[in-house]
C-alpha positions in Angstrom: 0.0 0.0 0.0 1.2 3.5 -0.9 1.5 6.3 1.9 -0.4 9.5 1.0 1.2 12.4 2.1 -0.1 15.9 2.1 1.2 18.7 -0.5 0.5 22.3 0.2 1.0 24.7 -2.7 1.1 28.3 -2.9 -0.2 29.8 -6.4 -1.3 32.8 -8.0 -3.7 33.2 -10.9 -5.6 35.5 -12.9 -9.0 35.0 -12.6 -10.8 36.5 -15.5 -11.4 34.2 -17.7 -12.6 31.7 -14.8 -16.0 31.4 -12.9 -14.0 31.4 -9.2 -12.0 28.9 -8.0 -14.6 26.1 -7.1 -14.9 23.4 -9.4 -18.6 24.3 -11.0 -19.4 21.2 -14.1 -19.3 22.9 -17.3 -17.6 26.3 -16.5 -13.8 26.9 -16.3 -12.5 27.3 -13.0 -8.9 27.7 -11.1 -10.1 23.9 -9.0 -10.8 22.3 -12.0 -7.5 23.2 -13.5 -5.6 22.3 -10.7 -7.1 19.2 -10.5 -6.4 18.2 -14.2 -3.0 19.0 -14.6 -2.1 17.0 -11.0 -4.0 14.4 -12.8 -1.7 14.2 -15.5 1.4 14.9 -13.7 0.7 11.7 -11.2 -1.8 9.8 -12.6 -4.0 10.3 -9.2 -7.7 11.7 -9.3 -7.5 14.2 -6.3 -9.8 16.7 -5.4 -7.5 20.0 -4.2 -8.7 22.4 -1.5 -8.0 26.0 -1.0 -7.8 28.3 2.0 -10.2 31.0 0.5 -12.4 30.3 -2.7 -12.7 33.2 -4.7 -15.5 34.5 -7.2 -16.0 35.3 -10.9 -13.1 37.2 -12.5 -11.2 37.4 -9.2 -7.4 37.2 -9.4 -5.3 35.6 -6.5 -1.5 36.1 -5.0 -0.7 33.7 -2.3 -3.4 31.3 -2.7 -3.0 28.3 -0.3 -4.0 25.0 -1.9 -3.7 21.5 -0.5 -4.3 18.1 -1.4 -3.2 14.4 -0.5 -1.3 12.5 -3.0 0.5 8.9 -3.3 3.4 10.4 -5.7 6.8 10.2 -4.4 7.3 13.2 -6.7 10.1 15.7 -5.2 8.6 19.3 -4.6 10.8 20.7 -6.9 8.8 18.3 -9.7 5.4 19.2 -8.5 6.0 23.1 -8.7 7.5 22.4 -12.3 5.4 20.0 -13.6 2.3 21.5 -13.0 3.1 24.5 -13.8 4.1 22.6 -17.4 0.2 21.2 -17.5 -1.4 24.4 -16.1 -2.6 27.5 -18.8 -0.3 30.4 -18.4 -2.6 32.2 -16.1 -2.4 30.0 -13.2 1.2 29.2 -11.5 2.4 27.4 -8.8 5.1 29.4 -6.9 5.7 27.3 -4.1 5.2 23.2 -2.4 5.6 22.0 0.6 4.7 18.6 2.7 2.7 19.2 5.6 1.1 16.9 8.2 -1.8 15.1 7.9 -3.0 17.0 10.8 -2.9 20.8 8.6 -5.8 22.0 7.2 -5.7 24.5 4.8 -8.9 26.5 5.9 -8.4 26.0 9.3 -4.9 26.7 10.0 -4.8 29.8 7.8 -3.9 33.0 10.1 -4.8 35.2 7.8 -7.1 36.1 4.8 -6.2 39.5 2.9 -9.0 40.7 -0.4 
């Protein structure tokens, strides 16, 4: 059996051309992208969460994002490799493993908009 471990990513997008970031079925969104290009990057359907959704249009710097994943990948391959599969105006600036105790709604300090 493969250990999960959790990823936390930092990212920044414009949103204009998305309908937020929640996955909505049908409409473009910053989730749904996220979730496709990890998919093709490890093979793994995983739904991602973020520390603050955001609406229609809305553009984000520092936006938290976390999800569990079996891939061994090294950080340095998940910040470049989906930022390979991700449209130019989404990027992932940062990764980081955290416990499987973090929460990246609940353990966020701070929300700026």
């Amino acid at each position: 059996m493969v250990k999960s471990t959790k990823i936390l990513l930092i990212m920044e997008y414009d949103g204009t051309r998305y309908h937020g970031f929640q996955w909505q079925a049908g409409l473009p969104s910053i989730q749904g992208e996220v979730e496709e290009a990890l998919e093709r990057l490890t093979g793994e359907r995983r739904r991602v969460m973020a520390a603050s959704r955001t609406d229609a249009g809305v553009h984000a710097k520092g936006q938290v994002v976390g999800f569990r994943t079996g891939s061994p990948l090294p950080l340095h391959t998940f910040i470049n490799g989906l930022n390979h599969y991700l449209p130019g105006d989404i990027a992932v600036k940062a990764a980081y493993r955290v416990g499987d105790s973090f929460n990246v709604r609940r353990d966020a300090l701070s929300r700026e908009y």
